[in-house]
C-alpha positions as CSV (number, residue, x, y, z in Angstrom):
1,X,13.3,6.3,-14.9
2,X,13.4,4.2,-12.1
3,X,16.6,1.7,-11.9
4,X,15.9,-2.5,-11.3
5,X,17.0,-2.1,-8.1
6,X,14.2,0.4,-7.0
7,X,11.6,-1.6,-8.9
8,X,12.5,-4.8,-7.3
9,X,12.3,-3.3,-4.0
10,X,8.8,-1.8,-4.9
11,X,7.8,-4.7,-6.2
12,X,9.0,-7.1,-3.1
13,X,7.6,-4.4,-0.5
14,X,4.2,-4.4,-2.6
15,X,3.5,-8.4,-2.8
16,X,6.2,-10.4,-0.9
17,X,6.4,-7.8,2.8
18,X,2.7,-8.4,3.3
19,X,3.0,-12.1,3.6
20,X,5.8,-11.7,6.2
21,X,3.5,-9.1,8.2
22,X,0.6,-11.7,8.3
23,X,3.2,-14.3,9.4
24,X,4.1,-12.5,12.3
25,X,1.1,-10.2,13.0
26,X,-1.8,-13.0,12.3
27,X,-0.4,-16.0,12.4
28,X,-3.4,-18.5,12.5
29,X,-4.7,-17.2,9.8
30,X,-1.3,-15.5,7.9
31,X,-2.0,-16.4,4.6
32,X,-5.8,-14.9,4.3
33,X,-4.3,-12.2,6.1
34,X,-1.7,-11.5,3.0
35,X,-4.5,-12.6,0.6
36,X,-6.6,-9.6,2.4
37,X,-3.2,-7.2,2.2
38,X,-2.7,-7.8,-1.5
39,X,-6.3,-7.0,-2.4
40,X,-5.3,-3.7,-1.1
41,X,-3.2,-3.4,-4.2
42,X,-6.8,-2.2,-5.6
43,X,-6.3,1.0,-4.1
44,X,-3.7,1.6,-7.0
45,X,-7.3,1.6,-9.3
46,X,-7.3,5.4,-9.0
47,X,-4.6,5.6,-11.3
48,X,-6.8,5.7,-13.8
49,X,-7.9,9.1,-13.2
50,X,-4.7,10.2,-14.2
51,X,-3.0,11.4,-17.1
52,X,-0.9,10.2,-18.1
53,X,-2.1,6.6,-16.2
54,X,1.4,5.6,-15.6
55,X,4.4,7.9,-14.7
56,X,7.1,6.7,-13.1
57,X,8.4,10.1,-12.3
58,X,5.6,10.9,-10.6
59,X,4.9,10.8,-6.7
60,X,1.6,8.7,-5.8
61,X,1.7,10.1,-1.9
62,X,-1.0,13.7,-2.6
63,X,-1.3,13.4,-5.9
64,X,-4.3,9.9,-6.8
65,X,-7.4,10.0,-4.6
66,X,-6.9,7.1,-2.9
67,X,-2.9,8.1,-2.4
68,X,-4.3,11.5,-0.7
69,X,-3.2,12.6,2.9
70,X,-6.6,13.0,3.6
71,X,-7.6,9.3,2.2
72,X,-4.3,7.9,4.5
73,X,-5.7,9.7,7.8
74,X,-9.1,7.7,7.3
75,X,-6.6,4.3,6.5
76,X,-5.3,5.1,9.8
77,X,-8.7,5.8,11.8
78,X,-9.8,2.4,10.6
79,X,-6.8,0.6,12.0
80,X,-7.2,2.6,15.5
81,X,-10.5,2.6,15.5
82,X,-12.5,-0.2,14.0
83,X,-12.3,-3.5,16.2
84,X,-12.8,-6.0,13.1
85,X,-10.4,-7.8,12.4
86,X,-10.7,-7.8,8.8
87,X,-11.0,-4.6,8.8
88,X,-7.8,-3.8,10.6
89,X,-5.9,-6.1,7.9
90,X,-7.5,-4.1,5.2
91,X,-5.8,-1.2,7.3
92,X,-2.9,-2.4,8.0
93,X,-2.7,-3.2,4.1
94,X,-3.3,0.6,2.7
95,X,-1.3,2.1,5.3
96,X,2.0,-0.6,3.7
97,X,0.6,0.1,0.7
98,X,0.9,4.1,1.2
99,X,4.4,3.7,3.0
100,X,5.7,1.4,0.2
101,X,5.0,4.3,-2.0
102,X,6.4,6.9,-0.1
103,X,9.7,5.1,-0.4
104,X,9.3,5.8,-4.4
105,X,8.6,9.2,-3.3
106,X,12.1,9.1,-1.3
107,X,14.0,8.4,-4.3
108,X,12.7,10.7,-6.7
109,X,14.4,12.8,-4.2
């Protein structure tokens, strides 16, 4: 089971680290930028394919569609390739997302 501390620091990378990436990265418009980023949090809808729904033993990174290595390379061809902007927030929100699971992955050792 995952201690407070890791769950705070999920939980603060997930919804509060966004904000401070469209402060510095999109400044004039920083907050729809962290409104975009948090509707990211979406991606976490292919949980729901899983059984159990919620583990929190379980690595996301390779294991939910959306959290597959193949699904991440596509997150990242958007942000190099599309020249949206919106689209790149989107990006740049799923990629966080991903790395901000990884670090769960990290501690699971």
């Amino acid at each position: 089971m995952p201690c407070a501390f890791q769950q705070i620091t999920h939980y603060s990378l997930h919804l509060a680290f966004p904000g401070l990436i469209a402060w510095v990265f999109f400044k004039e418009n920083w907050k729809k930028a962290w409104i975009i980023m948090l509707a990211t949090m979406l991606v976490d809808l292919d949980h729901l394919v899983a059984d159990p729904i919620f583990d929190p033993t379980r690595c996301s990174i390779g294991f939910h569609p959306l959290h597959s290595y193949y699904a991440i390379s596509v997150y990242f061809l958007l942000f190099f390739l599309s020249r949206a902007r919106t689209i790149k927030i989107v990006a740049v929100g799923l990629l966080f997302h991903m790395f901000t699971d990884y670090q769960d992955c990290l501690w699971m050792g």
